[in-house]
C-alpha positions in Angstrom: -62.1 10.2 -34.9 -58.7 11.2 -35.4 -55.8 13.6 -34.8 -53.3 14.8 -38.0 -49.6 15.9 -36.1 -48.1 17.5 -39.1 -44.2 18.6 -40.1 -42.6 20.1 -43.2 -40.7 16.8 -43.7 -42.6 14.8 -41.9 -40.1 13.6 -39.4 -39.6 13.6 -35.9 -41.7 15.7 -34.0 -45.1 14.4 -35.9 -43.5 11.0 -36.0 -43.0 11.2 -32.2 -46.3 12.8 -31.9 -48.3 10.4 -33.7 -46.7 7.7 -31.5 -47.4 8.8 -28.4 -50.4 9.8 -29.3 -51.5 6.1 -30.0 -49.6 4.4 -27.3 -51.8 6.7 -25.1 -55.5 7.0 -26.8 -58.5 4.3 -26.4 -61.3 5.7 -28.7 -59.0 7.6 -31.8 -55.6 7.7 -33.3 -53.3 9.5 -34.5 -51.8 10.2 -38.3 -48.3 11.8 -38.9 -48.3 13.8 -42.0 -46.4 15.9 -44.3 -45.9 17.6 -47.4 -43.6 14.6 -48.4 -43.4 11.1 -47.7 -39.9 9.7 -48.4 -37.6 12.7 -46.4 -38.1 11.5 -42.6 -34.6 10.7 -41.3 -33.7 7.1 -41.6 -32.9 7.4 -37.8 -36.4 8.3 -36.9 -38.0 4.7 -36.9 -34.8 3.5 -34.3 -34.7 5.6 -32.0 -38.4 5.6 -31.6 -38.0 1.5 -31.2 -35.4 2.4 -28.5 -38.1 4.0 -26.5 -40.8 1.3 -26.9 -42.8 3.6 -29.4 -43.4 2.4 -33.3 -45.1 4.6 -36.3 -47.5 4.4 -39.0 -46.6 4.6 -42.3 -46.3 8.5 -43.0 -49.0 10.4 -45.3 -48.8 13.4 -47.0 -51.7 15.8 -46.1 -54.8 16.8 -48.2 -57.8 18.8 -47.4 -59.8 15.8 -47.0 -58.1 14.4 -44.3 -57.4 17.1 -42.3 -61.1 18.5 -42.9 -62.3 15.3 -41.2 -59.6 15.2 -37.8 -61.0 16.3 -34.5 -57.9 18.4 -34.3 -55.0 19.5 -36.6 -51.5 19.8 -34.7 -48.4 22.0 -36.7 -45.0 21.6 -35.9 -42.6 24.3 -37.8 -44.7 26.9 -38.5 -41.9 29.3 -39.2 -40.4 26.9 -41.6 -43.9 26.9 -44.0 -45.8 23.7 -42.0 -48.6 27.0 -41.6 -52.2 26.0 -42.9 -54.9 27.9 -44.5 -56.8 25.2 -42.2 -57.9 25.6 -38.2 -54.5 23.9 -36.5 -52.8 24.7 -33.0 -49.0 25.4 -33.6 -46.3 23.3 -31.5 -43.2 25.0 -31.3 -40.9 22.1 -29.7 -37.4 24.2 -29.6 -35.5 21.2 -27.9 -33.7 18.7 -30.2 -32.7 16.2 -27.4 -34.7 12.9 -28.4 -35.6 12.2 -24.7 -36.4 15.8 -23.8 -38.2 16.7 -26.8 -40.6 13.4 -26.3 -41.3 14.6 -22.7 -42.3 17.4 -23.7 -44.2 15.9 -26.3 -45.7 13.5 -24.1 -47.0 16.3 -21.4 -48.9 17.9 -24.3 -50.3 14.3 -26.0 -51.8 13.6 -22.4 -53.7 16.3 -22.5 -54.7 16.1 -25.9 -56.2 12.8 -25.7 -57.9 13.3 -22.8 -59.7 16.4 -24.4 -60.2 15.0 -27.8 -61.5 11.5 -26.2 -63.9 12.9 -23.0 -64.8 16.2 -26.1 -64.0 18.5 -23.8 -63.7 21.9 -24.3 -60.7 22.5 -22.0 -58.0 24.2 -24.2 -54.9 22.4 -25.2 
């Protein structure tokens, strides 16, 4: 069971997402994804190290995998991250790194308890 936390470029926020995600979850993980593999900033991977987190190695999306994740997370819908696919949108306005991952982190909580217990509490 898994969890697909996709951006447009496949950056921060899913990159952030993805980590949390995992540092948290027992039973499933989490994939960062994208329509592109090689535009993530070349800061990303530091200043998640700074904060204890590390990523996986970022995938670009098909239909297979997100047809077989539990749940299907969107960050930049307004910039064309929008799927003809089920996905909950997560509009993260803040661009402060520790902010943003606090934010970030509030909503992973919740999401792995939900997708791990399959509880139908919304996220």
């Amino acid at each position: 069971k898994y969890v697909v936390f996709i951006c447009k470029e496949n950056d921060l926020h899913c990159t952030l997402a993805e980590s949390v995600y995992n540092k948290h979850a027992k039973k499933t993980k989490a994939i960062a994804a994208g329509k592109k593999t090689d535009t993530a900033s070349p800061h990303t991977p530091g200043m998640l190290k700074e904060n204890g987190l590390t990523a996986g190695k970022p995938e670009i999306y098909t239909f297979d995998l997100l047809q077989k994740a539990a749940k299907v997370i969107t960050f930049g819908c307004e910039s064309g991250v929008c799927l003809p696919f089920p996905s909950d949108e997560w509009r993260i306005e803040d661009q402060d790194f520790k902010r943003m991952h606090d934010i970030i982190e509030k909503k992973v909580k919740k999401l792995v308890k939900v997708i791990e217990n399959d509880s139908n509490e919304t996220i």
